[in-house]
Residue, then its C-alpha position, 0 to 999 in steps of 0.5 A: x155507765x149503760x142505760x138499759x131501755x125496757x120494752x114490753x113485748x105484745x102478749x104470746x110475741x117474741x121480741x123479733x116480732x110486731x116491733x112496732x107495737x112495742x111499749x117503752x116501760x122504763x129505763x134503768x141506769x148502771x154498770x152491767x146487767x148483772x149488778x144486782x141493783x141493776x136487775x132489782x130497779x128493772x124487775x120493780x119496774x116490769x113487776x109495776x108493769x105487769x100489776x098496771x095489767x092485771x085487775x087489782x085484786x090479783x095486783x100483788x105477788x112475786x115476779x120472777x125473771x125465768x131466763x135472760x138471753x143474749x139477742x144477737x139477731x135482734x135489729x132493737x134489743x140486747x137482751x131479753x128477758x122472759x118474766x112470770x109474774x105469780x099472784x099472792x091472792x089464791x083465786x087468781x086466775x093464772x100467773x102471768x108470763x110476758x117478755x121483755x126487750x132491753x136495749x143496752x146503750x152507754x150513758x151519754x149515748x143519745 
């Protein structure tokens, strides 16, 4: 079992940027990154993330992960990922692009 640690990145920075002002927004428990569960339980905690963001008539829609990439460079994450967040209510303003950090460690790993 892996944990995978989500970070919010600070708005229009990468995840190789402004480290510190990263922001812990959960933690999801499973075997691999691709298990569908795994992708479910993180996107529904980015999506309660984003809603905690925007005012709350644009606070429901549909979030889409765009892509997931492999971090090799990075000195805190695994993987990142780069989401859109697209509102039900027509007179949003905009959709809302963030990304994310993921730090992959086992389980029992402190």
């Amino acid at each position: 079992m892996k944990r995978f640690i989500i970070y919010r990145c600070p708005e229009k920075c990468s995840c190789h940027e402004r480290l510190k002002e990263h922001v812990l927004i959960g933690v999801s428990v499973g075997n691999d990154i691709e298990d569908i569960d795994v992708i479910n339980d993180i996107k529904s905690q980015i999506k309660d993330d984003i809603t905690s963001l925007v005012p709350e008539p644009f606070s429901t829609g549909t979030l889409e992960i765009i892509s997931i990439n492999n971090e090799d460079n990075s000195r805190r994450y695994k993987l990142s990922l780069n989401v859109l967040f697209i509102p039900d209510n027509p007179l949003a303003p905009k959709n809302t692009q963030r990304e994310y950090g993921l730090c992959v460690k086992d389980a029992n790993e402190a």
